[in-house]
C-alpha positions in Angstrom: 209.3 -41.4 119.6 208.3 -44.5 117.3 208.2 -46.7 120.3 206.3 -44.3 122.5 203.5 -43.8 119.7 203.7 -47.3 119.3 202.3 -47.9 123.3 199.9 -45.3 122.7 198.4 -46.0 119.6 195.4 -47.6 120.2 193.4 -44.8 122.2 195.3 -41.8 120.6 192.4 -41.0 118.8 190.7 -40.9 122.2 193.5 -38.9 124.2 193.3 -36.5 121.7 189.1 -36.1 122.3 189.8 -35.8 125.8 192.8 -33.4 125.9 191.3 -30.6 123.4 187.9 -31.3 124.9 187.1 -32.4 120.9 188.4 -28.8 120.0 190.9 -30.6 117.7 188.5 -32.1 115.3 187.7 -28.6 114.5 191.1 -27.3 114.3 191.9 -29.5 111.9 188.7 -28.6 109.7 190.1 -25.3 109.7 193.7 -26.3 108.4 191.8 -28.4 105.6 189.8 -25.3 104.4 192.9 -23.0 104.5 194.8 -25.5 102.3 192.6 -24.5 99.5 192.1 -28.4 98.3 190.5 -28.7 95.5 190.1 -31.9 92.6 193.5 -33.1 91.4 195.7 -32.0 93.8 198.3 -34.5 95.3 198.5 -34.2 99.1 200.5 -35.8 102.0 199.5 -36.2 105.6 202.6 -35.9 107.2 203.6 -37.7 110.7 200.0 -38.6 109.4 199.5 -41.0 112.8 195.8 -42.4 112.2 195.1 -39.8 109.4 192.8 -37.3 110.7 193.7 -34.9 108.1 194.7 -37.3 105.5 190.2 -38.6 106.1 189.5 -34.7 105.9 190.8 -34.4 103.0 189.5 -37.2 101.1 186.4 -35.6 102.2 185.0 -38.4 104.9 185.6 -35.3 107.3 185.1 -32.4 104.5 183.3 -31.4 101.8 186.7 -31.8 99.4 186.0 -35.2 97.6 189.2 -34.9 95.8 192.5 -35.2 95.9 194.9 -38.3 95.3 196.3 -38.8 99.4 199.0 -40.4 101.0 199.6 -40.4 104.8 203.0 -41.2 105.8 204.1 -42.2 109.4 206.9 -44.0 111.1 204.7 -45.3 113.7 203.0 -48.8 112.4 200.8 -48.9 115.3 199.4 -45.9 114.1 199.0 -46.9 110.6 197.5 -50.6 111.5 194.7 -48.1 114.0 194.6 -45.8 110.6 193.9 -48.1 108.1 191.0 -49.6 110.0 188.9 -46.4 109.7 186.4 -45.5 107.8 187.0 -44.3 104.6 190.5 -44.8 104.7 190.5 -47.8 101.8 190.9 -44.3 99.5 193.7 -43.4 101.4 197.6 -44.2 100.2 199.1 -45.4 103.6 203.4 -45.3 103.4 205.8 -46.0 106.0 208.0 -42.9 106.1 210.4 -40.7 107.9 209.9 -36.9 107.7 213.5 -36.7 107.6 214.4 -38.9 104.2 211.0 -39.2 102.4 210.6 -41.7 100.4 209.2 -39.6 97.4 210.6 -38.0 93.9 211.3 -34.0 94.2 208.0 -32.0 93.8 205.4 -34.9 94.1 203.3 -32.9 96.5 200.8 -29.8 96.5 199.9 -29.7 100.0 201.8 -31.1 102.6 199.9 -31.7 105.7 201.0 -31.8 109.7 198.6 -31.9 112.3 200.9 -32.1 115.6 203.7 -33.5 114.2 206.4 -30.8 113.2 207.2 -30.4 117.0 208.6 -34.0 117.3 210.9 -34.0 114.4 214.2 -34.6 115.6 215.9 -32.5 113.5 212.8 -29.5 112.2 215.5 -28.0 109.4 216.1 -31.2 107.9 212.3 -32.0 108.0 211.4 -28.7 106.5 214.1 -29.5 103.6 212.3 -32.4 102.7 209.2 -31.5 102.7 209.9 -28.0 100.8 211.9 -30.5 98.1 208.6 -32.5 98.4 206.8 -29.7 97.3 205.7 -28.9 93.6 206.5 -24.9 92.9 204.1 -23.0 94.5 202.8 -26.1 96.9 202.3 -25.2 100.1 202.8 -26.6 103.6 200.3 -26.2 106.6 201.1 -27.7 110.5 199.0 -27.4 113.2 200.7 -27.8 116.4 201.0 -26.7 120.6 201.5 -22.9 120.0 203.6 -20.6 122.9 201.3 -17.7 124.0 202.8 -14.3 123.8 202.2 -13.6 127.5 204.8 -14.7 129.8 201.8 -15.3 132.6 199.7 -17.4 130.3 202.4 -19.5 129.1 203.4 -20.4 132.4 199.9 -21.1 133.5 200.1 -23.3 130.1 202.4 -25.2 130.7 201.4 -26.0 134.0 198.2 -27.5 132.8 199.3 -29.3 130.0 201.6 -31.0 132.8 199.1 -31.8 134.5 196.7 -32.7 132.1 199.1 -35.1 130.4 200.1 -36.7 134.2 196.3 -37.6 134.4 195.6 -38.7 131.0 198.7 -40.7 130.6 197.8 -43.0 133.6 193.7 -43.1 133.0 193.7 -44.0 129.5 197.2 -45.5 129.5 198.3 -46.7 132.8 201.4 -44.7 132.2 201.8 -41.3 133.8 205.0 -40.4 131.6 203.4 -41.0 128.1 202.0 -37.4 127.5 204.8 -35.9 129.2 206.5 -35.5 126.4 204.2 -33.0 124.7 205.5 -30.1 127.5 208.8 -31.3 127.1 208.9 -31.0 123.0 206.9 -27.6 124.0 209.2 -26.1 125.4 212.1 -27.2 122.9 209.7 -26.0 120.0 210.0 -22.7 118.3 206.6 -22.3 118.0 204.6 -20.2 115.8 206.7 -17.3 115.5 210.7 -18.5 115.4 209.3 -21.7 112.9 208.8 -18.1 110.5 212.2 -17.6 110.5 213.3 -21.3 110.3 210.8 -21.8 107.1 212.1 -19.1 105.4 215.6 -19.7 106.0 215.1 -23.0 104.2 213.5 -21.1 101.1 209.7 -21.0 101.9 208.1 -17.8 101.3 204.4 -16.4 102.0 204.9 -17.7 105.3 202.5 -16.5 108.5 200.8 -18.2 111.0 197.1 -18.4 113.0 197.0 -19.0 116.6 194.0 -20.4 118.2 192.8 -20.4 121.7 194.7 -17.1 123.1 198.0 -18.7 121.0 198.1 -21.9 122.4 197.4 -23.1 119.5 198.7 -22.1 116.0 198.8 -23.4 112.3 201.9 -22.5 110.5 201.8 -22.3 106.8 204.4 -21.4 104.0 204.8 -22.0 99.8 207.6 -23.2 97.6 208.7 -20.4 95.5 207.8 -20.7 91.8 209.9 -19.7 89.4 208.6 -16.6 88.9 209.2 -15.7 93.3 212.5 -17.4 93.0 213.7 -15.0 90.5 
């Protein structure tokens, strides 16, 4: 996966325009103003790629002027595309694997993904460290490819999005396979309603999710217990 986002970092950003038809800009408004951010709060972009949500949350995308931010990927094409943005100079840019993060127990209150969970290679042990990343009471939001309840649509789904990725791979890329994985990952995913049962089985409660776009799209969200909970 680091390699691949490597090849395709320099037009992600772009890919990601033409793939959602812009819709993801939006989304990812939305998972900022559900995270509640408000002044003082420590937050991590996670799997943060160019940080889209770690800009929104420093408020170059949002009206949140705030929070002390770090976006952590594994990917330093990404980061190098990242730190060239605009407004990102206020942004705290690590290298980092989701799986061993390089940060104490509780550093976080929010802990951002923004199509990231899905490529973890091992989504319990991410969710461990990022729940032991967590301050009590912090909570977690992802945004990510959703599975629609309907057998018919998700087929119909997943036929597009091989398609789609096919012809966006090789015109912005030259490279027919280097969307294909997002289908693939897809179908390995849990998706918006198993990840329930996979967050709370690592100890996050308050956990739900919103789909978007007739579930093709969901955000996921869950909360470290505080004492109080745990007891």
């Amino acid at each position: 996966m680091r390699s691949l986002f490597g090849r395709v970092a320099r037009r992600y950003n772009l890919t990601n325009d033409v793939m959602s038809l812009g819709l993801h800009r939006r989304w990812k408004r939305y998972l900022l103003e559900l995270a509640g951010l408000e002044r003082g709060l420590r937050v991590l972009d996670l799997a943060a790629g160019t940080g889209d949500l770690a800009l929104g949350a420093t408020g170059t995308a949002s009206a949140t002027p705030m929070a002390s931010v770090v976006a952590a990927d594994f990917t330093p094409e990404m980061m190098r595309v990242g730190r060239k943005r605009p407004g990102a100079a206020s942004i705290h840019w690590i290298s980092g694997d989701a799986l061993d993060l390089p940060f104490p127990d509780a550093s976080f209150d929010r802990v951002l993904i923004g199509y990231g969970l899905r490529n973890f290679a091992d989504l319990s042990a991410g969710l461990g460290e990022i729940l032991r990343c967590l301050r009590p009471g912090g909570r977690l939001l992802s945004l990510d490819f959703g599975k629609p309840g309907s057998p018919v649509l998700r087929r119909l789904y997943y036929r597009y999005l091989e398609a789609s990725t096919t012809a966006v791979g090789w015109l912005l890329h030259r490279d027919v396979e280097a969307y294909l994985y997002i289908p693939e990952s897809l179908r390995r995913y849990p998706a918006q309603r198993e990840l329930i049962g996979l967050m709370q089985g690592t100890g996050f409660v308050r956990c739900g999710f919103l789909e978007l776009l007739f579930g093709t799209m969901a955000i996921n969200f869950g909360e470290r217990p505080t004492l109080a909970s745990a007891s």
